[in-house]
DOVONU-79414 format. One line per 3 residues: number of its first residue (from 1); their letters; for each residue x, y, z of C-alpha. Coordinates in Angstrom, 1 decimal. Layout:
! DOVONU-79414
NUM) A) X Y Z ~ ...
This chain:
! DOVONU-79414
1) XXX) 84.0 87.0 79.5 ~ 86.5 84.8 77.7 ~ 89.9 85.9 78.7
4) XXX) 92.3 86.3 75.4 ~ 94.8 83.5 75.3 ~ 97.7 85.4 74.0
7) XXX) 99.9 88.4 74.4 ~ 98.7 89.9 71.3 ~ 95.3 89.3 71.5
10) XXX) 95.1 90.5 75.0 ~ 96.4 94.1 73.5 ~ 94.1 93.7 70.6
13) XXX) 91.3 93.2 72.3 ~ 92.3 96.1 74.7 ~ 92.7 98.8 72.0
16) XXX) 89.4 97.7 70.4 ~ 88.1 98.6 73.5 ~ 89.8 101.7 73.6
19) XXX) 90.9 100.6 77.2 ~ 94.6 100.0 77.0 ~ 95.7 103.4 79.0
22) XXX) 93.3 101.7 81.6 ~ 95.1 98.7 81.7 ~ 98.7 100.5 82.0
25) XXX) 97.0 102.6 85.0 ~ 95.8 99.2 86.6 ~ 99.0 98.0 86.2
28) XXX) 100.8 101.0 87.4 ~ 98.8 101.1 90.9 ~ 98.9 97.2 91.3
31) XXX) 102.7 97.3 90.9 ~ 102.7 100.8 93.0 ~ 100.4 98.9 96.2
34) XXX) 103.3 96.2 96.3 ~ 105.6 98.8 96.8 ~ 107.8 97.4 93.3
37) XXX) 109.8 100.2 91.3 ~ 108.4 99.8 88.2 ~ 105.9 102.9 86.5
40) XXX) 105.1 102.4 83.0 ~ 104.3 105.3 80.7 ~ 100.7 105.1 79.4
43) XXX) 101.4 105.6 75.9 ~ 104.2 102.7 75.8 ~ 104.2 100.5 73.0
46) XXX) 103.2 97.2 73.7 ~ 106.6 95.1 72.6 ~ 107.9 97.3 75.3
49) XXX) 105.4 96.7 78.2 ~ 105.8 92.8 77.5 ~ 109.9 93.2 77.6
52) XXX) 109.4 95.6 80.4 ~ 107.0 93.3 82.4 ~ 109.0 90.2 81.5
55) XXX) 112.5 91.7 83.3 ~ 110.9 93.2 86.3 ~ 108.8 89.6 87.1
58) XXX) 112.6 87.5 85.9 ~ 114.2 90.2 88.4 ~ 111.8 89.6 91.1
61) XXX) 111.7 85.8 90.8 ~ 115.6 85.8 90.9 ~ 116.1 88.4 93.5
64) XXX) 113.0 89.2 95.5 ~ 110.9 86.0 95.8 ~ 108.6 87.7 98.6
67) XXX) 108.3 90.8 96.8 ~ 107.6 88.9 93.6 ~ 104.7 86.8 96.0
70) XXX) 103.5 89.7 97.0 ~ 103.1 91.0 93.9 ~ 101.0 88.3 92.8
73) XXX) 98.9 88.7 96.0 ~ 98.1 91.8 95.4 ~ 97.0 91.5 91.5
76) XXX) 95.3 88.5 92.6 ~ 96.7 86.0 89.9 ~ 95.4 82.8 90.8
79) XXX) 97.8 80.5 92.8 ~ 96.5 77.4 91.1 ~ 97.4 78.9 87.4
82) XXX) 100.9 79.5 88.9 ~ 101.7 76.4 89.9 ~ 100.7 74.5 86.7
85) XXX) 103.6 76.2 85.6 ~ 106.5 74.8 85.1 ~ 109.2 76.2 86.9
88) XXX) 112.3 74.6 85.6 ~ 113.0 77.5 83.0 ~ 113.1 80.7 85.1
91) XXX) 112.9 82.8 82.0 ~ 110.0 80.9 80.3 ~ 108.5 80.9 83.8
94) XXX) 108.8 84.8 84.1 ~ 107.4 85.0 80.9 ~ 104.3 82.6 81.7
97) XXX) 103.6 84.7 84.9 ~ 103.9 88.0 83.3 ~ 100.9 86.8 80.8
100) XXX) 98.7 85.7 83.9 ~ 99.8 89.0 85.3 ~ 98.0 90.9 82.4
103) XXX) 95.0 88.3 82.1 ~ 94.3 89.3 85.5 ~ 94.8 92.7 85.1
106) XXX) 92.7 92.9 81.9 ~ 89.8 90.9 83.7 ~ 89.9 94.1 86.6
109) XXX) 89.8 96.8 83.5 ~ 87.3 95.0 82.0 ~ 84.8 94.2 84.5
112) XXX) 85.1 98.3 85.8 ~ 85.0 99.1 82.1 ~ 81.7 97.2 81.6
115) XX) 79.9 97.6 85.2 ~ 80.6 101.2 85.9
């Protein structure tokens, strides 16, 4: 599997697949598990998941820093992709993390999608 490298190709490739509801619902139950506020609606537009994700990640980071841990945790975003980040922009940081956030998530739809 060769992960998408950005945003937009990460949706594209997810509505090719027909399997972007999939990856809202993944999303939904990994943010749900961590106990995190946050429910998107499965027919959300995509501009609107990244803005959505982006704020609730910038939000944790700023606010919650063990939630936001645990959040990561429980998606299983690797720790070693998080800290090559940098860190020194909290916004471009947020951002960077959200993306990993759907990688990973994508990978878990994926995989289900293509094994089950």
């Amino acid at each position: 599997m060769n992960l998408p490298t950005t945003f937009n190709d990460l949706i594209e490739e997810a509505n090719g697949l027909q399997l972007y509801k999939k990856l809202i619902k993944q999303l939904n139950k990994d943010f749900l598990f961590a106990n995190i506020d946050l429910d998107f609606e499965e027919d959300i537009l995509p501009t609107s998941l990244k803005l959505m994700l982006h704020e609730t990640v910038y939000r944790l980071i700023q606010e919650k820093f063990a939630e936001y841990l645990n959040l990561l945790y429980i998606i299983d975003v690797p720790e070693k992709q998080v800290k090559a980040l940098n860190g020194n922009d909290t916004v471009q940081l947020a951002e960077e993390v959200s993306f990993l956030i759907l990688k990973r998530e994508w990978q878990k739809v994926w995989f289900k999608n293509k094994y089950s």
